[in-house]
VOPADREN-662640 format. One line per 5 residues: number of its first residue (from 1); for each residue z, y, x of C-alpha. Coordinates in steps of 0.25 Angstrom, whole numbers, plus 5000, padded with zeros to 4 digits. Each point is the difference from the previous one (the first is absolute). Layout:
// VOPADREN-662640
NUM> Z,Y,X | ...;
This chain:
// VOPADREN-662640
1> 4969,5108,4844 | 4991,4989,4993 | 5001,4991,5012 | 5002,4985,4997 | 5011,4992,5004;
6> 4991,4990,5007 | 5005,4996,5014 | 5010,4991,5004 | 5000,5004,5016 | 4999,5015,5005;
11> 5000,5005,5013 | 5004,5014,5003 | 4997,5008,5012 | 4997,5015,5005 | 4986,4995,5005;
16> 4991,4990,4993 | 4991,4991,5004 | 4986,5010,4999 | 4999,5014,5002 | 4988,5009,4996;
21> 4992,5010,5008 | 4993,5012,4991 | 4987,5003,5003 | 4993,5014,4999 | 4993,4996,4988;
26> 5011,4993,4994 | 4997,4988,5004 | 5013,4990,5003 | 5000,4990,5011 | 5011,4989,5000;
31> 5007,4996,5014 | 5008,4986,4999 | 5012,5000,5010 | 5007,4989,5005 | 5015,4996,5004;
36> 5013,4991,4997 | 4999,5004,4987 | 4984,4999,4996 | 5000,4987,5006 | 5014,4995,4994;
41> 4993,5003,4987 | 4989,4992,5001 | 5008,4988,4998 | 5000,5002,4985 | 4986,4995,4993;
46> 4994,5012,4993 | 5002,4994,4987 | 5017,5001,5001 | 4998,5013,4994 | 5008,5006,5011;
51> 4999,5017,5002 | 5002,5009,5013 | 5005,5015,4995 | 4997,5011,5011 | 4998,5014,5001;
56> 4987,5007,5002 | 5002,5005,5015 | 4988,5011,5001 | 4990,5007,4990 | 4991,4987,5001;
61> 5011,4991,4995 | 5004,5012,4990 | 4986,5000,4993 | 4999,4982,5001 | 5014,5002,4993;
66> 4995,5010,4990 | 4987,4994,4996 | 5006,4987,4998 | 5005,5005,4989 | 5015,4993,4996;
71> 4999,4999,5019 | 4997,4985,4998 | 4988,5001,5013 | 4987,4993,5000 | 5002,4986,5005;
76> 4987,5000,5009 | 5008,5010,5008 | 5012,4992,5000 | 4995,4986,5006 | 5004,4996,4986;
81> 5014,5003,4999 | 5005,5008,4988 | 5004,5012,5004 | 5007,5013,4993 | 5001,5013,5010;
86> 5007,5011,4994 | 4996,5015,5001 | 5011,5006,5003 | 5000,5016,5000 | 4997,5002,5015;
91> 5012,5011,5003 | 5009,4990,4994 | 4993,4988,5009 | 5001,5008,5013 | 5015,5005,4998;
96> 5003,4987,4997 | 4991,4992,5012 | 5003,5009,5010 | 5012,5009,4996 | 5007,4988,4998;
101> 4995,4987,5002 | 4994,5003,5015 | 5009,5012,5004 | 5013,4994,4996 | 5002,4985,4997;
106> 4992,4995,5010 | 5007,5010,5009 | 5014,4995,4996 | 4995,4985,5001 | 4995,5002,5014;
111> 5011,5010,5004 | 4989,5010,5005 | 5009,5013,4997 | 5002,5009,5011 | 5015,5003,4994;
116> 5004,5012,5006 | 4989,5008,4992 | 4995,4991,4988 | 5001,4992,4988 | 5007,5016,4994;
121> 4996,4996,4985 | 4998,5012,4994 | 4994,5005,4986 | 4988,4996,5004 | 5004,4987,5001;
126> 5006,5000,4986 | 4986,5003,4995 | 4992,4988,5009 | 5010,4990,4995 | 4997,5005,4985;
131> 4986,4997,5003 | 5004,4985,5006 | 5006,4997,4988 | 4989,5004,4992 | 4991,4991,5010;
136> 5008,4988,4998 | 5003,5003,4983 | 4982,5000,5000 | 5001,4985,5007 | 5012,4996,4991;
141> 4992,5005,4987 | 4986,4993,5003 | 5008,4986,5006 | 5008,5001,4985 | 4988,5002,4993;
146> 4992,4988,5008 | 5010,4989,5000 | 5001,4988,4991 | 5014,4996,4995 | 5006,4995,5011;
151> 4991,5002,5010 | 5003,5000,5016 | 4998,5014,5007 | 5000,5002,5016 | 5002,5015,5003;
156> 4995,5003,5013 | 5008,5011,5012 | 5007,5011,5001 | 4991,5009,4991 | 5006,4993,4989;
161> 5013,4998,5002 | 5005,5004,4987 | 4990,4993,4989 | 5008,4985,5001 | 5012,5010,4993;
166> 4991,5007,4992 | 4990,4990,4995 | 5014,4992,4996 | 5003,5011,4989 | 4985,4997,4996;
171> 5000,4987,4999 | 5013,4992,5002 | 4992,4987,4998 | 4993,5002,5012 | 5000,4992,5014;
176> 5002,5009,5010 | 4998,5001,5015 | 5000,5009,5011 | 4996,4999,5013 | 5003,5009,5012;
181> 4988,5000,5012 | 5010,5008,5009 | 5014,4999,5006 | 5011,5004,4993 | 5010,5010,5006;
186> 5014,4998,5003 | 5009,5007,4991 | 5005,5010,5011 | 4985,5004,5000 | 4997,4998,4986;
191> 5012,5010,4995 | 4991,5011,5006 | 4994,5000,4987 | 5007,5009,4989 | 5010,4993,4993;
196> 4992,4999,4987 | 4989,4996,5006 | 5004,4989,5009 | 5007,4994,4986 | 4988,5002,4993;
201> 4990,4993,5009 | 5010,4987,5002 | 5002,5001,4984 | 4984,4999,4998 | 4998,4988,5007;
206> 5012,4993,4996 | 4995,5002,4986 | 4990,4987,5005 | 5005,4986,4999 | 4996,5000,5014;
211> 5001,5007,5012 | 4991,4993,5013 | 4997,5004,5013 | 4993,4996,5013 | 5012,4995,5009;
216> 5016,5000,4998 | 5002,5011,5007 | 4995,5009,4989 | 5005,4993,4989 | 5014,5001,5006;
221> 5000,5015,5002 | 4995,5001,4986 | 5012,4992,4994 | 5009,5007,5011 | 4995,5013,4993;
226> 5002,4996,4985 | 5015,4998,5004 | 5001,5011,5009 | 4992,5011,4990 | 5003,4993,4986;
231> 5012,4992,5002 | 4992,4987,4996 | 5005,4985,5003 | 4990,4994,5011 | 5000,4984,4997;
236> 5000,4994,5014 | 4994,4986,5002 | 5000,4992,5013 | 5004,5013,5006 | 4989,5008,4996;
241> 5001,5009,4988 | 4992,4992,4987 | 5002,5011,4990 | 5006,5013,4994 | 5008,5001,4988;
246> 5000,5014,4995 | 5006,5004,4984 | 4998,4988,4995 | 4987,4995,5005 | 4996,4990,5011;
251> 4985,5004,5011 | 5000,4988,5010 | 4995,5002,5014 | 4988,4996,5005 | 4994,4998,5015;
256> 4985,4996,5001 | 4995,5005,5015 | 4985,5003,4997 | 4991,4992,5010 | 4986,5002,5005;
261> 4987,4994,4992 | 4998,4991,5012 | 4986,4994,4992 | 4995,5015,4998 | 5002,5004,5014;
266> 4995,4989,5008 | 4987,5001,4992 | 4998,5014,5000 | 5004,5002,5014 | 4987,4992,5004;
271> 4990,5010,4994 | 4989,5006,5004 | 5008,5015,5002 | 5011,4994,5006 | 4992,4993,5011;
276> 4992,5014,5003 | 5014,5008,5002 | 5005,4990,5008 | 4989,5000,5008 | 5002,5017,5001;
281> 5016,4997,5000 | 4997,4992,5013 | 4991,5009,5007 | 5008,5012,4997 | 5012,4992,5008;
286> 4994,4996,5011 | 4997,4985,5008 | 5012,4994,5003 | 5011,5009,4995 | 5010,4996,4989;
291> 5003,5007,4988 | 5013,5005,4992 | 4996,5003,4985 | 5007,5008,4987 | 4992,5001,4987;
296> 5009,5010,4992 | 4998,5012,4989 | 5005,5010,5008 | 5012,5000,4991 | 5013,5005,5005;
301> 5009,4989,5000 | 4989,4990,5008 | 5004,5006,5013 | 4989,5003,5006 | 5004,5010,5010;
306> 5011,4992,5005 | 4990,4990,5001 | 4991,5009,5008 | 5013,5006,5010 | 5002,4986,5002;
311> 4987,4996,5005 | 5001,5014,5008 | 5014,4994,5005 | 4992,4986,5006 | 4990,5007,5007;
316> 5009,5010,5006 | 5010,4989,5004 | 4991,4987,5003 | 4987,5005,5008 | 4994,4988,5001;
321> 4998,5000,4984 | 4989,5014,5003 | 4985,4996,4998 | 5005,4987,4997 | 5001,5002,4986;
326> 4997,5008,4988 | 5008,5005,4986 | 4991,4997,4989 | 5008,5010,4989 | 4995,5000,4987;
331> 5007,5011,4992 | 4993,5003,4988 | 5004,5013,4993 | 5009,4998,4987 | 5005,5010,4990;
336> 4994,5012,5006 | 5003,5009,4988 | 5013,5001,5005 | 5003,5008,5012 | 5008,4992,5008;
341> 4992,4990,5000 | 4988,5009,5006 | 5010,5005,5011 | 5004,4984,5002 | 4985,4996,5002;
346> 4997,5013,5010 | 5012,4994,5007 | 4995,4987,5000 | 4985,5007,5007 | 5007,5009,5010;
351> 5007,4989,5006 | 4989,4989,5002 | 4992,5012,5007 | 5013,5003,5008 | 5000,4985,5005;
356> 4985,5000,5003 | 5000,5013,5008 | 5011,4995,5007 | 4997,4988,5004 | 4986,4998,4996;
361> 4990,4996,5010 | 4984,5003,5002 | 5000,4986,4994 | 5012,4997,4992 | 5005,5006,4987;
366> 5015,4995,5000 | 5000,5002,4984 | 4989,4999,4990 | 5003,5007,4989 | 4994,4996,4987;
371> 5002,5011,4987 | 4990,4995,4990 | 5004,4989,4990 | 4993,4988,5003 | 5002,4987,4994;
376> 4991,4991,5009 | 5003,5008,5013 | 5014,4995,5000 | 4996,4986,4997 | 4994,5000,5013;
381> 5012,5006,5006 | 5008,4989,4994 | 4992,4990,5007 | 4998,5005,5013 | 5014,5007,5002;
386> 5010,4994,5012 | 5012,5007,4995 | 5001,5007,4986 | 5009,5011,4998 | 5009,5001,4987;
391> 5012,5010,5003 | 5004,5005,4985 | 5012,5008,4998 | 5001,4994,4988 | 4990,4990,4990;
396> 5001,4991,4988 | 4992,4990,5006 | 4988,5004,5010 | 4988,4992,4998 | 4995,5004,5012;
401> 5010,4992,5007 | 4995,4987,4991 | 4985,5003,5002 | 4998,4999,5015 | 5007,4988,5002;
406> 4991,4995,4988 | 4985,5006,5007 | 5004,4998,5016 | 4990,4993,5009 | 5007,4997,5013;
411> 5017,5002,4994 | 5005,5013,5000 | 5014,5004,5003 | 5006,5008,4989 | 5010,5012,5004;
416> 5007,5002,4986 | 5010,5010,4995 | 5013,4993,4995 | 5000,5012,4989 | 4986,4993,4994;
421> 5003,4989,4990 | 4992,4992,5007 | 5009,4997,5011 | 5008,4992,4989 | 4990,4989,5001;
426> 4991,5005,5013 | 5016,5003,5009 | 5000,4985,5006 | 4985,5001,5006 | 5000,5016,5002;
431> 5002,5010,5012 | 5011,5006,4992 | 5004,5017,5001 | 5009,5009,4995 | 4990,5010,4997;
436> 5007,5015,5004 | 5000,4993,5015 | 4988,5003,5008 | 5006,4994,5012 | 5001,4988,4994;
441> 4986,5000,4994 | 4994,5003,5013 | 5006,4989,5006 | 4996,4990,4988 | 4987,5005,5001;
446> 5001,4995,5016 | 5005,4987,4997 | 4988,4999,4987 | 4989,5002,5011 | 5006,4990,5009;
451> 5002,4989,4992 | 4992,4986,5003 | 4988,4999,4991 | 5006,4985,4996 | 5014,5006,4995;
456> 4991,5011,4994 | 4992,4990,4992 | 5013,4990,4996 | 5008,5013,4994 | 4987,5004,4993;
461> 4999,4988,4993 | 5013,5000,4995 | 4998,5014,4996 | 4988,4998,4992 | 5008,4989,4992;
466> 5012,5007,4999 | 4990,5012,4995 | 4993,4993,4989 | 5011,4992,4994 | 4999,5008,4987;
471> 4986,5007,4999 | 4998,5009,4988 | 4995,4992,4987 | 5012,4990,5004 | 5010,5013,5002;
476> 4995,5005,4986 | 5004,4988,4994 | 5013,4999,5005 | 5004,5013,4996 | 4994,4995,4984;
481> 5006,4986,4999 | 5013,5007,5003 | 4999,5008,4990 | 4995,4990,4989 | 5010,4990,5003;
C-alpha cells in the first residue's frame, strides 16, 4: 500500500479519537472526544511516533478518511496525535458494527438474550460474520503496514476480537495486546455462539501475547472458555488464571481496573455550565428534598427499568419517602438504529410518566427524567446527588460508579450492582444489589436516603480513592509496559 513502517506503538479501536461532521457545502468540521482511552494516550509525548487505527464511523469521517489520502488524518483535528482511520465500505462497517459486534458479542458478554426466542444463527448471520471478518482483516492490514519491526500494538474491544490472530500471520514480529472494555461470559453462556464462531473469536485474541481485562472476573471466564471451547491449558498463579497455552503458544492474562481521571473531573465540574445546571438541577428538585441519581445510555444491560420499579417499589412501600425526594434519571438514548433499543428507551419514558402520574403531586415530580446527552448536566448531578443509582445487569467496569464518589459535595451513598466490575473495588464501601431483585433495591434505596450525612461523607472518601487509584494515562501504561517487558 505504499505505507511506511514507521511506528513503534499503535492503538486500535472501532472509534478514534475525532470524528467529522460534513457540511452542506462540503465543508468538514472536526469533533474531539474523550474517554479511558483518549486520555490513556496522552501519556505518550507526540514525538513517540505512536498511531491510533480507527474506522470512519459516518459520511464525515468517510470523506476526512478519503481526502486524507493514504487515511493518515490532519493532525490539527487530532490534538496532535497520529491517526489513521480507515474507510471501510459501509455495508461491510454496519453488518460488522451492528450485526455482530452490538447485536451478538455484546449480547453474549452481558447475557442480554431472551433464550427461548433468540440468538437462532441463521444464514444471515453467516453473512454479517463474513463482513466482521473483513472489518477486523481492514485493521489488521493497515496496523501490518504501520508497525516498525518489533513494535507494540494494543488492540481495543470486542469489534476487534480477531485482528491480535490475524495481525500475528502478518506480522509475527509484532507485540501484541488486546484488551477487553466488557465482561466476559461464562462458557455455559458463551457456547450459545456457534461452534465455529466461539473457536474463532477466543482464537483471535489468543493470537496476542497478551490478553488484559478490567477485573479477574472477566479474565477467568475468558480462560475458563479457552479450556472449555478449544481445549486450551489455563496456567493458574496464586489461584487466579496467569495465562493460556493453546498449540504451542503462550497469551498471559492481564487485569488493569480502569479508574476515574480524578484531576479532570474535579476541574471541570467547577465550570461555569456545571454551576448553571446545578442551579436548574436544584430548582427542578425542590427545597429541602433529597435526591437518587443514574446517569446511563439507555442501554439494555444498565437496568434502568428495574432501577425505575425499584423506586416505584420505595414509594409504594415507604410513604414517608413521597415529596420528600426526587429520581434525577439521566437516560441518554444509545444505539437507536436498532429496534430494540428504541422499544427499551420508550420503556424507559412510559414508566417515569407512570410513576409521576401516580404519585406525583401539584408540586413534586417523583422522577426527573433527563433524555438529552449532556456532559455538564450530569456533573452537577454528581455533586449534588444523596444517593447514586448503579444497578447494571452486567458491566466491564462502570465509570459512573467511580465518577460520583470523585465530584460529590456533601458524600453520596452509592447503591451499586455486584454484576458491575466496579463492585470488585467499590464492594467494601457500596450498598451492594443483585440486580434482577426489585425488592432488594427498593429497600437499598431506603437505607441510602437514610444514611447519616457523616457516614455518607467517610464512605465517599474512601470511594473516590478506591475510584482513582488507576486513572487512564497510568491504566494505558500499564497495559504497554506489559507488553514491552
Amino acid at each position: 500500500m505504499g505505507v511506511s513502517r514507521t511506528a513503534p506503538i499503535l492503538v486500535a479501536s472501532n472509534r478514534g479519537p475525532v470524528s467529522y461532521t460534513l457540511g452542506e457545502d462540503g465543508s468538514l468540521t472536526a469533533k474531539r472526544g474523550g474517554g479511558g482511552l483518549v486520555s490513556g494516550l496522552s501519556a505518550i509525548a507526540p514525538d513517540a511516533g505512536a498511531v491510533w487505527v480507527c474506522a470512519a464511523l459516518g459520511d464525515g469521517d468517510r470523506e476526512a478518511a478519503r481526502r486524507a489520502g493514504s487515511g493518515h488524518l490532519n493532525p490539527g483535528d487530532t490534538g496532535g496525535q497520529q491517526v489513521r482511520m480507515l474507510d471501510i465500505a459501509p455495508n461491510i462497517f454496519a453488518a460488522a458494527y451492528n450485526g455482530i459486534a452490538n447485536s451478538v458479542l455484546w449480547f453474549i458478554h452481558h447475557l442480554l438474550y431472551q433464550t427461548p426466542v433468540e440468538p437462532a444463527f441463521d444464514a444471515e448471520f453467516g453473512v454479517q460474520w463474513a463482513a466482521y471478518e473483513r472489518y477486523n482483516a481492514a485493521f489488521a492490514d493497515a496496523l501490518a503496514q504501520e508497525a516498525t519491526d518489533g513494535a507494540v500494538v494494543l488492540v481495543q474491544d470486542y469489534h476487534l476480537a480477531l485482528v491480535p490472530g490475524m495481525l500475528r500471520e502478518r506480522r509475527p514480529d509484532l507485540r501484541i495486546g488486546h484488551f477487553s472494555h466488557t465482561p466476559w461470559a461464562p462458557p455455559d453462556y458463551y457456547r450459545l455462539l456457534p461452534d465455529a464462531v466461539a473457536a474463532q473469536v477466543l482464537r483471535g485474541i489468543l493470537g496476542g501475547d497478551r490478553a488484559a481485562f478490567l477485573t479477574e472476573r472477566w479474565a477467568t471466564a475468558f480462560a475458563d472458555c479457552c479450556a472449555a471451547v478449544l481445549g486450551a491449558e489455563v496456567v493458574r498463579e496464586d489461584g487466579g488464571a496467569a495465562a493460556v497455552r493453546f498449540e504451542g503458544r503462550e497469551t498471559r492474562l492481564g487485569v488493569h481496573g480502569l479508574g476515574a481521571d480524578g484531576d479532570f473531573l474535579r476541574q471541570r465540574s467547577r465550570q461555569a455550565d456545571v454551576e448553571e445546571r446545578l442551579t436548574a438541577l436544584r430548582a427542578q428538585i425542590g427545597p429541602g428534598r433529597k435526591s437518587i441519581v443514574r446517569v446511563d445510555r439507555t442501554e439494555l444491560s444498565k437496568n434502568i427499568v428495574r432501577g425505575l420499579l425499584a423506586y416505584r417499589r420505595l414509594l409504594e412501600t415507604r410513604p414517608e419517602w413521597r415529596e420528600r425526594v426526587v429520581h434525577v434519571a439521566f437516560a441518554y438514548p444509545s444505539r437507536q438504529d436498532l429496534a430494540v433499543y428504541r422499544d427499551y428507551t420508550e420503556r424507559v419514558r412510559l414508566l417515569a410518566d407512570e410513576i409521576n402520574a401516580e404519585y406525583g403531586t401539584a408540586g413534586w415530580q417523583p422522577v426527573a427524567l433527563h433524555v438529552k446527552d449532556d456532559f455538564a448536566r450530569s456533573l452537577a448531578a454528581y455533586r449534588l446527588a444523596d444517593v447514586a443509582l448503579v444497578n447494571p445487569i452486567r458491566d466491564g467496569m462502570n465509570l459512573v460508579a467511580k465518577e460520583v464518589p470523585v465530584v460529590s459535595e456533601q458524600g453520596c451513598a452509592l447503591v451499586l450492582s455486584r454484576e458491575a466490575g466496579a463492585y470488585a473495588e467499590l464492594g467494601e464501601d457500596a450498598l451492594v444489589v443483585n440486580p434482577y431483585d426489585v425488592e432488594a433495591t427498593a429497600e437499598a434505596l431506603h437505607e441510602a436516603l437514610r444514611m447519616s450525612e457523616g457516614e455518607r461523607a467517610e464512605r465517599t472518601k474512601r470511594l473516590a480513592a478506591a475510584a482513582t487509584a488507576l486513572p487512564p494515562q497510568a491504566w494505558f501504561l500499564g497495559q504497554l509496559r506489559a507488553l514491552e517487558a
